[in-house]
N, C-alpha and C positions, 0 to 999 in steps of 0.2 A: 504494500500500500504506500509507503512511505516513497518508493522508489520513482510512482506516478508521481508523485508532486514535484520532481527534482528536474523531471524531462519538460523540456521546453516546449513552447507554442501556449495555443489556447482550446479549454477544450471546456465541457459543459459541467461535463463529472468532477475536472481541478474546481474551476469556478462555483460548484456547489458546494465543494469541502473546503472551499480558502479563498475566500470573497477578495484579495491580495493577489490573486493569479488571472483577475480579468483586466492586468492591465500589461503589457509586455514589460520591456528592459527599457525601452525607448520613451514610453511614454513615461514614466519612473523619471529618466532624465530631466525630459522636456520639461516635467512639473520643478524639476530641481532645479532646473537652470531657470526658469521662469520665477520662484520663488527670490532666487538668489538677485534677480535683475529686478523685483521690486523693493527688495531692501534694501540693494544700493543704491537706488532713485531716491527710495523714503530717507537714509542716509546721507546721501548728496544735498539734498533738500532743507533736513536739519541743521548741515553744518554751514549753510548757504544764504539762508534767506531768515531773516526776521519775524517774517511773516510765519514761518513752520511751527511756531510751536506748542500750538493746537494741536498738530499732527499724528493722527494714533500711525500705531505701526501695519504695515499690512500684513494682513492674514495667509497662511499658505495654502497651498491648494492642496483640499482634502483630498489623500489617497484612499483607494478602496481596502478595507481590512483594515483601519488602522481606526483608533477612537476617536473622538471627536472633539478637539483640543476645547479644555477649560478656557471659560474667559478670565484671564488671570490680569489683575493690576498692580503693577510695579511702580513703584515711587522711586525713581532718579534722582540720585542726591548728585550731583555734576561738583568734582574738586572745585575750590577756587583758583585765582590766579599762582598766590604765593605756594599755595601747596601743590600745583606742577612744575613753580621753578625750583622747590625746593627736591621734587623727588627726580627733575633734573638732572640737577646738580649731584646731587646724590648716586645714578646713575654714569654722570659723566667724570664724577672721583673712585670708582670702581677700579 
C-alpha cells in the first residue's frame, strides 16, 4: 500500500487516500515561488513606502492536505536606531 503513494502521477485511489497527491511536483513549486514573490512585494513595500504600514502580510496559497493556517497576530517590536548601531558595532569588533 505504502508503495502506491510513493509512485508518481495522479490517480483517483492516491487522491482518495492523501488529498496532498492531487496536486503534482510543479504545481507545489509554482505555489512556492508565487508565495515567495508576494512576500517580497509585501517586503519591498514595507521597507519602501510610508504609506505600508497598515499592510497585513499576504497569505499563502492553501495547499491540498495541508490545515488551514490559524489567523495568528504578531506584535513587531522593530529595534531602534541606537540598538542597531550598537549590535553593529558589536558585530563589526568581532
Amino acid at each position: 500500500m505504502k508503495s502506491l503513494l510513493k509512485k508518481p502521477g495522479r490517480s483517483t485511489l492516491m487522491a482518495a487516500m492523501d488529498e496532498s497527491t492531487s496536486w503534482s511536483p510543479g504545481e507545489y513549486l509554482m505555489a512556492r515561488v508565487s508565495d515567495a514573490m508576494e512576500l517580497s512585494n509585501f517586503l519591498f513595500l514595507k521597507a519602501n513606502s510610508p504609506e505600508a504600514d497598515g499592510l497585513d502580510p499576504p497569505s499563502p496559497i492553501p495547499r491540498p492536505g495541508e490545515p488551514e493556517p490559524e489567523e495568528r497576530k504578531v506584535d513587531h517590536e522593530f529595534a531602534t536606531g541606537e540598538e542597531l548601531a550598537s549590535f553593529f558595532s558589536r558585530m563589526s569588533s568581532m
